[in-house]
VOBA-1610 file (N, C-alpha, C; in pm, whole numbers, padded with zeros to 5 digits, always signed):
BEGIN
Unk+00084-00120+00000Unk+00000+00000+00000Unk+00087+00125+00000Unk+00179+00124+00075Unk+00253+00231+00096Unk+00369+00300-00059Unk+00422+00173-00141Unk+00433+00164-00244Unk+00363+00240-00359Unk+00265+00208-00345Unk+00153+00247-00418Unk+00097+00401-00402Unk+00099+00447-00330Unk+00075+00556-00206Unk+00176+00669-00281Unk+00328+00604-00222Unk+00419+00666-00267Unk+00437+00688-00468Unk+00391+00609-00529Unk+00432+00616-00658Unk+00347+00715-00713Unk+00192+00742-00652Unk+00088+00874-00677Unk+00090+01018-00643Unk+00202+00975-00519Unk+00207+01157-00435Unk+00283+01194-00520Unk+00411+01093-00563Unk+00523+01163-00607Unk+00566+01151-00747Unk+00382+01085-00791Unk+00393+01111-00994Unk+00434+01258-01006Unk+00416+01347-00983Unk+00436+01489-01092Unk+00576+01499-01067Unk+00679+01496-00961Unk+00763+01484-00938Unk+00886+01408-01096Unk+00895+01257-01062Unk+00958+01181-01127Unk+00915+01178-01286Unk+00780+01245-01322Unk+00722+01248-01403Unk+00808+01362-01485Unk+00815+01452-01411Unk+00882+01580-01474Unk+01025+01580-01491Unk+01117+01462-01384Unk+01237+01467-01430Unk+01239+01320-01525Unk+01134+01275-01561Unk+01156+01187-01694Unk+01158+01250-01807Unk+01024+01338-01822Unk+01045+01411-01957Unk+01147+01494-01948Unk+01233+01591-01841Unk+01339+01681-01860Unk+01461+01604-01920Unk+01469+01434-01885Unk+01562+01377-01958Unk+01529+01324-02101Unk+01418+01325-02157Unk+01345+01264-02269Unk+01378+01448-02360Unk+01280+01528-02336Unk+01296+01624-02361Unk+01386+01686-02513Unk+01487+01681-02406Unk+01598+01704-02501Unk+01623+01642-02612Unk+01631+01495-02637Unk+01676+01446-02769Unk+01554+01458-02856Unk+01417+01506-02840Unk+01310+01525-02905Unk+01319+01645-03045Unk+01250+01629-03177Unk+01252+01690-03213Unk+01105+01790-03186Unk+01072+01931-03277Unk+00976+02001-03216Unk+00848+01882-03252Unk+00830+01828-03371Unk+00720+01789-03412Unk+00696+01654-03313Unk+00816+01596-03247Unk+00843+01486-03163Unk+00743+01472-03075Unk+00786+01630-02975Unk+00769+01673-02881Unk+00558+01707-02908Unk+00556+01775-03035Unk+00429+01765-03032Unk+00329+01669-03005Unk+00384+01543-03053Unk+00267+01413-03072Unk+00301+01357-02895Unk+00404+01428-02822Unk+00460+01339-02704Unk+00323+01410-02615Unk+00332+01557-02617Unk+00214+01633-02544Unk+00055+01579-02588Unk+00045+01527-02718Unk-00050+01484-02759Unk-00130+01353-02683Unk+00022+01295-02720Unk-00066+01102-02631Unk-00037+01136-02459Unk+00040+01219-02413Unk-00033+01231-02278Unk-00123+01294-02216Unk-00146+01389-02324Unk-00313+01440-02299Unk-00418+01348-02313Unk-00387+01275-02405Unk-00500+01144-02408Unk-00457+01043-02302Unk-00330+01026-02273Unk-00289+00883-02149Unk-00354+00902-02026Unk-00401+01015-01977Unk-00409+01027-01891Unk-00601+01042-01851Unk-00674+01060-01965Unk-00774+01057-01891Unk-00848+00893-01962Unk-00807+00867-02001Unk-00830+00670-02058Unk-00780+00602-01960Unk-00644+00707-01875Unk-00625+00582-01763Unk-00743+00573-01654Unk-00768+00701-01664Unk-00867+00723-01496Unk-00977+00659-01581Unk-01025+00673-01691Unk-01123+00600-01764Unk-01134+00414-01672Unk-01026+00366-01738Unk-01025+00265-01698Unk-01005+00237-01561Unk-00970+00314-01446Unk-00929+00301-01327Unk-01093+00296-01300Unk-01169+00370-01341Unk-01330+00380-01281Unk-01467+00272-01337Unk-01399+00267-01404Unk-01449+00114-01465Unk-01408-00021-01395Unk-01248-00009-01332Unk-01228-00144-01242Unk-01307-00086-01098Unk-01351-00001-01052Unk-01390+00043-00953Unk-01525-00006-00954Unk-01598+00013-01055Unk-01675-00041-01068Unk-01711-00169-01066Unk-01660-00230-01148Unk-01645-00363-01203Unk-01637-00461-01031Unk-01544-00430-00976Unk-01508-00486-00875Unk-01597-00486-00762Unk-01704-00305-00746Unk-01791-00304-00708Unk-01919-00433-00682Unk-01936-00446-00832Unk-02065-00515-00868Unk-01992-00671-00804Unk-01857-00703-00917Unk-01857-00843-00857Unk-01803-00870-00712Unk-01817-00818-00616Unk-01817-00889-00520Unk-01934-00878-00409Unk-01970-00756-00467Unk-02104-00763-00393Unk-02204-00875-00455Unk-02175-00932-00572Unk-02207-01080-00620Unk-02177-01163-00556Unk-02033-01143-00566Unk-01958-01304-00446Unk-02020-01310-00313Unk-02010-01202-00275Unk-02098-01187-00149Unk-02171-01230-00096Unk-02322-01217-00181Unk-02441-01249-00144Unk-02447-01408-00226Unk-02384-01436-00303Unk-02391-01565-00361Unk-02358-01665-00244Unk-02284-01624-00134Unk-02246-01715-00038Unk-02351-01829+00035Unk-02286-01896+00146Unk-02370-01980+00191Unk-02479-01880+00308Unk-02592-01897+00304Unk-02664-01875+00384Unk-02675-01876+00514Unk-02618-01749+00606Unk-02627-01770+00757Unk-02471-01748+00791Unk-02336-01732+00691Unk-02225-01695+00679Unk-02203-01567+00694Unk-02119-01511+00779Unk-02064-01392+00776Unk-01916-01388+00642Unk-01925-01355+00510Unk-01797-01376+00506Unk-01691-01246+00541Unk-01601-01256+00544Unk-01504-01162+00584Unk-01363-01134+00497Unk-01340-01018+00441Unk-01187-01009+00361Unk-01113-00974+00461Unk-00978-00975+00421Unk-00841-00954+00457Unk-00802-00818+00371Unk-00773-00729+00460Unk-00772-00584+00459Unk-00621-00611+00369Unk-00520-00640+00383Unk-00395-00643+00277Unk-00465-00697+00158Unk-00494-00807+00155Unk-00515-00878+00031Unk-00625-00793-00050Unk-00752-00735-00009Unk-00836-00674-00083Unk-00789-00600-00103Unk-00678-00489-00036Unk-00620-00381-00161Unk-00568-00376-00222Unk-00480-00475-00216Unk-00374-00553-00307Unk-00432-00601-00473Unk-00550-00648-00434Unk-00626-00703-00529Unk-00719-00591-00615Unk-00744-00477-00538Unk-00819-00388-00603Unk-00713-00323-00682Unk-00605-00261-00633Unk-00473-00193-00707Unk-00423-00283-00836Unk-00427-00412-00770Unk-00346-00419-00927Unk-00515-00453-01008Unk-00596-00471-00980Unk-00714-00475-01081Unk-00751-00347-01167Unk-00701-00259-01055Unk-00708-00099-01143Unk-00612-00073-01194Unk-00492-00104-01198Unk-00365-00043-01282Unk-00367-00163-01440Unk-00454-00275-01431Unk-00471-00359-01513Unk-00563-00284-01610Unk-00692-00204-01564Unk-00775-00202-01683Unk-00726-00048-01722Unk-00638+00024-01601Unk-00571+00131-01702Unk-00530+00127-01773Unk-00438+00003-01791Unk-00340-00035-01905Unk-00390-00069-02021Unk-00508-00153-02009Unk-00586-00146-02071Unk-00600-00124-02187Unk-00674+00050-02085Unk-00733+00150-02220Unk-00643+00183-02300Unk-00492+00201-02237Unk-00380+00268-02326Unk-00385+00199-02453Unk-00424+00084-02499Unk-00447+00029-02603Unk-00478+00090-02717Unk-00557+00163-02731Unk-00556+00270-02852Unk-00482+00361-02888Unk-00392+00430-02781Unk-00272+00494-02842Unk-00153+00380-02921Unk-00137+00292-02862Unk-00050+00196-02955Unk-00098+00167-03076Unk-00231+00206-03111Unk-00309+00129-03231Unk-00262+00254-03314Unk-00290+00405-03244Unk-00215+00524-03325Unk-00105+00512-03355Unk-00029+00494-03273Unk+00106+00479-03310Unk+00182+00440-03430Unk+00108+00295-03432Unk+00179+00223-03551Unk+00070+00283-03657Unk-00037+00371-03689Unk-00069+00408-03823Unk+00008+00556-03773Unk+00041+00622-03724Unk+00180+00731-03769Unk+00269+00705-03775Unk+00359+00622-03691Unk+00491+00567-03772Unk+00454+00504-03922Unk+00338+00451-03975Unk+00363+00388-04038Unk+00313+00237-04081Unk+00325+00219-04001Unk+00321+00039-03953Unk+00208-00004-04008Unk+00092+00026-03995Unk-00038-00060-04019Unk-00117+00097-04038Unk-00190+00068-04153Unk-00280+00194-04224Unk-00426+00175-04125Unk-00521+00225-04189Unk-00611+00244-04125Unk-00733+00134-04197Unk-00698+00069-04300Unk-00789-00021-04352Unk-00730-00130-04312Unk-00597-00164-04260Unk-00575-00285-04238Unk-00590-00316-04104Unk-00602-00165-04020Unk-00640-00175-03939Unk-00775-00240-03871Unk-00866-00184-03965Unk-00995-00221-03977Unk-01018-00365-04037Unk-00938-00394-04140Unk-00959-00556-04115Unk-00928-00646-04009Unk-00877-00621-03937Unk-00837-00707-03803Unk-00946-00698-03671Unk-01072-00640-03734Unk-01181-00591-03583Unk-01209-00754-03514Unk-01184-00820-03643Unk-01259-00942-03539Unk-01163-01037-03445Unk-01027-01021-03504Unk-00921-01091-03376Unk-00926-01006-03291Unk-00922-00883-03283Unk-00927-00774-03195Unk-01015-00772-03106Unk-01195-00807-03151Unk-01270-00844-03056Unk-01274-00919-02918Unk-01229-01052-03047Unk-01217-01165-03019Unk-01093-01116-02912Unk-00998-01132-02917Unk-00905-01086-02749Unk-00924-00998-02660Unk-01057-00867-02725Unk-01041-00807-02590Unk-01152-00924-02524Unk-01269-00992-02563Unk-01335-01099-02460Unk-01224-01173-02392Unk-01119-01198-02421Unk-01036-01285-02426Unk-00962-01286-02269Unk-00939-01152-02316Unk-00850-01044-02207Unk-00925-01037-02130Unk-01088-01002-02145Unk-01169-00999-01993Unk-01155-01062-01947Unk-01250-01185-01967Unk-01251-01316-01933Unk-01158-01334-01783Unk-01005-01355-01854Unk-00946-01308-01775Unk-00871-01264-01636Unk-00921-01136-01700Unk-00856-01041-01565Unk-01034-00969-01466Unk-01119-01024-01499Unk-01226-00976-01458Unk-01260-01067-01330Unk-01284-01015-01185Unk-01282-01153-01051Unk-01407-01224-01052Unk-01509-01173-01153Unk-01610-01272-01081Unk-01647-01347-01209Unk-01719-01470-01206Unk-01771-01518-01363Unk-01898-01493-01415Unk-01964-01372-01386Unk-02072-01345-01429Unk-02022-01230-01522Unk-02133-01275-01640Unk-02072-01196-01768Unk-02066-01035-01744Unk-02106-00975-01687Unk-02182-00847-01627Unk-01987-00767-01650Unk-01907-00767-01605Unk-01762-00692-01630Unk-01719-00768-01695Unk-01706-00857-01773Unk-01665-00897-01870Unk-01704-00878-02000Unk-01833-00847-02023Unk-01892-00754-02126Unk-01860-00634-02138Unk-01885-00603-01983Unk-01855-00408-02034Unk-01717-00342-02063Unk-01644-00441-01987Unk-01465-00443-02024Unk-01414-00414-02162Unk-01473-00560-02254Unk-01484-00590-02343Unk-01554-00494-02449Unk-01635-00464-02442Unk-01685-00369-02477Unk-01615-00221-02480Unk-01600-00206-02415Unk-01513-00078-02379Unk-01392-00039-02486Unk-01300-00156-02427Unk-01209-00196-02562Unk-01213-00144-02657Unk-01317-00264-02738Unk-01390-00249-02834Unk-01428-00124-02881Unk-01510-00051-02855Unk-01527+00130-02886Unk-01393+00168-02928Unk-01312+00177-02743Unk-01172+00277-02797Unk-01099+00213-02900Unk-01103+00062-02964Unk-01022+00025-03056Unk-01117+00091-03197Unk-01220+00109-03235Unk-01268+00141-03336Unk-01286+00301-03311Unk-01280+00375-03235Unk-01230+00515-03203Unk-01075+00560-03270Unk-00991+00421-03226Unk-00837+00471-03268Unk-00834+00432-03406Unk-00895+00327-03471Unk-00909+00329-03611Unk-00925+00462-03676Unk-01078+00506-03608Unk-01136+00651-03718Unk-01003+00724-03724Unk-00930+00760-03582Unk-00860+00863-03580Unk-00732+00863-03667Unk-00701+00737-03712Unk-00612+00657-03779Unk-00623+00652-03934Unk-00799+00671-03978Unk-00840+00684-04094Unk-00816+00847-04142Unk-00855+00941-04041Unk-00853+01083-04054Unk-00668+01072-04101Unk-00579+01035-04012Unk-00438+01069-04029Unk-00382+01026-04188Unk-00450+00869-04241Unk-00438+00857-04382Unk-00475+00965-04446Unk-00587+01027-04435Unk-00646+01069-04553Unk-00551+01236-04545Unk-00535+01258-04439Unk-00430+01405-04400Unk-00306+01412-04456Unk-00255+01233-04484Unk-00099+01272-04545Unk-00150+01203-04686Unk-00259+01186-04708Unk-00252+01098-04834Unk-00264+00930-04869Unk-00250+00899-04769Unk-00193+00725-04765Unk-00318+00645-04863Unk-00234+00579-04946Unk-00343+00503-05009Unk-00439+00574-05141Unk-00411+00681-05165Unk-00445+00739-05281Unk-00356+00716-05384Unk-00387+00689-05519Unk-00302+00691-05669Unk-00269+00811-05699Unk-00127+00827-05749Unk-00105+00999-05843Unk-00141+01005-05889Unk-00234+00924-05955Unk-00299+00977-06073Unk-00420+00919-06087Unk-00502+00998-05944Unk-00608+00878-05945Unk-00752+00976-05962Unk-00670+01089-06043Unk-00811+01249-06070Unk-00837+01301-06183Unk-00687+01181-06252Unk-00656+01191-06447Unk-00734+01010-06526Unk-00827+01107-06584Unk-00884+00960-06640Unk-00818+00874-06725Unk-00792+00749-06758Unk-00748+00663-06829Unk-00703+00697-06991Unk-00793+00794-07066Unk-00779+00841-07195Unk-00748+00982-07236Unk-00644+01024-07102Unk-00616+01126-07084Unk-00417+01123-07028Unk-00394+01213-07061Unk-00276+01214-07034Unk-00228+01321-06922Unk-00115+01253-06848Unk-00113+01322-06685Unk-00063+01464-06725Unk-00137+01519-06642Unk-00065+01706-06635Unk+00076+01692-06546Unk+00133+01807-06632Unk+00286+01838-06602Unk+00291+01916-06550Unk+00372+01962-06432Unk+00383+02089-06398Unk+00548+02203-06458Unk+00487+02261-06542Unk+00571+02336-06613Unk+00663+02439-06550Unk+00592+02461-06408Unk+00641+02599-06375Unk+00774+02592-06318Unk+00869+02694-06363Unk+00996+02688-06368Unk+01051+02722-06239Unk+01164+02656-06199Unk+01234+02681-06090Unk+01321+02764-06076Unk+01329+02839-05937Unk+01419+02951-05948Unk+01538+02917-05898Unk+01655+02967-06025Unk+01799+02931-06034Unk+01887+03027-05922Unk+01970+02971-05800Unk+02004+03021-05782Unk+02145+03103-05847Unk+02194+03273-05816Unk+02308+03335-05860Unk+02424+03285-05855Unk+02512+03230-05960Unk+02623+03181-05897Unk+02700+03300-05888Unk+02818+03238-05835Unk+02913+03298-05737Unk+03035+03357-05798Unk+03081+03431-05788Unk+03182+03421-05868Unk+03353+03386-05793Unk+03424+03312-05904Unk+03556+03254-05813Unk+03608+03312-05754Unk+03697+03286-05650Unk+03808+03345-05594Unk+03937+03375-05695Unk+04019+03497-05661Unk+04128+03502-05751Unk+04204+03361-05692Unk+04308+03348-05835Unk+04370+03263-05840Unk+04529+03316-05803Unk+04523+03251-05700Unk+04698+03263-05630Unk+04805+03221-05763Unk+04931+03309-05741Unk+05040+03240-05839Unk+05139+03127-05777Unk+05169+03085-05884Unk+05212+02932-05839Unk+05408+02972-05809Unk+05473+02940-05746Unk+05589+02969-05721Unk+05650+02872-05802Unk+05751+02860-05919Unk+05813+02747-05924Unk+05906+02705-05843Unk+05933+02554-05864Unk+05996+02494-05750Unk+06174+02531-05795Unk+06216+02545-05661Unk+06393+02568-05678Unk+06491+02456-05708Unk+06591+02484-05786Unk+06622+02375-05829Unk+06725+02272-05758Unk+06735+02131-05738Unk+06850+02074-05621Unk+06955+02157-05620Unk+07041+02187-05502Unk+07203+02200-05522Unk+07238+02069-05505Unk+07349+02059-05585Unk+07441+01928-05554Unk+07590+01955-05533Unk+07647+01898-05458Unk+07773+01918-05404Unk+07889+01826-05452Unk+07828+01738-05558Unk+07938+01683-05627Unk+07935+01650-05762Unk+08015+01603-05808Unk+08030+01629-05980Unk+07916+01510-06060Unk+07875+01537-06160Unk+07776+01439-06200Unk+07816+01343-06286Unk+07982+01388-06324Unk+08054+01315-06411Unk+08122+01191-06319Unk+08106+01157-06256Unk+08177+01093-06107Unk+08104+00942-06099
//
């Protein structure tokens, strides 16, 4: 607990001398997309932190009352927070899932249609992933988990589709010139820069000729 405790008081702290060391080797546009995904990291985490709050809510007040009849049951004050903490730092992590899905369509990696072909393995594991990491077996957080996912993964697609269509990705050069037509040129002339003119040219010294100190007839 105390661990835990300590790693929240003293996020802004360590937080700020991570990026002051990150910082630097960043370029400006770097630095832009870096302010970007932690404006988004940060409220998808509490997203998901309130969703395991929930989640955990419902199922044990399930486990609970599902018990034997005439039972007091009772938790263990370490272990239930233990168990709630890492259940919440689990579905934070979670959500971060859609910035990685950005990621690789701005580096590059996977476009936004191939992205979109993959919805159904994608589904298919976030149930997967509930299943899971969810404590009780009633479908009730394992749906909405799942679900959840699900949205922000077809959320990071759109946003992924917008970024294609912004740099172009996946369009033909010549896909606005019809077939029985021939492509336009662009004629317009480039401006030459002034050349320079040389430096004078130094004179060349000729070279002096050996002395020799003895006869060549010798």
């Amino acid at each position: 607990i105390a661990l835990w405790v300590g790693l929240i008081v003293a996020a802004p702290v360590w937080l700020y001398q991570l990026w002051a060391f990150i910082a630097p080797g960043l370029h400006r546009h770097e630095r832009r997309y870096a302010y970007a995904f932690t404006a988004i990291a940060a409220p998808l985490f509490i997203a998901g932190a309130a969703l395991a709050y929930f989640v955990v809510h419902k199922g044990l007040t399930f486990l609970l009352e599902s018990g034997v009849t005439g039972l007091d049951t009772q938790l263990e004050v370490t272990r239930y927070i233990s168990f709630v903490t890492n259940l919440i730092m689990i579905f934070g992590v979670a959500f971060e899932f859609p910035l990685v899905v950005l990621m690789l369509n701005i580096v590059g990696v996977a476009s936004a249609k191939r992205l979109l072909s993959w919805w159904r393995v994608a589904v298919f594991l976030f149930f997967a992933f509930s299943a899971v990491v969810t404590p009780t077996p009633d479908p009730f957080g394992m749906t909405a988990l799942a679900l959840c996912l699900s949205a922000l993964y077809f959320g990071a697609v759109g946003l992924a589709y917008l970024n294609d269509k912004r740099r172009g990705r996946g369009r033909e050069l010549y896909a606005d010139t019809p077939d029985d037509e021939a492509s336009k040129l662009d004629y317009t002339p480039e401006p030459v820069e002034a050349s320079e003119p040389l430096p004078p040219v130094n004179p060349v010294t000729p070279p002096k000729p050996l002395e020799r100190d003895y006869d060549d007839m010798t």
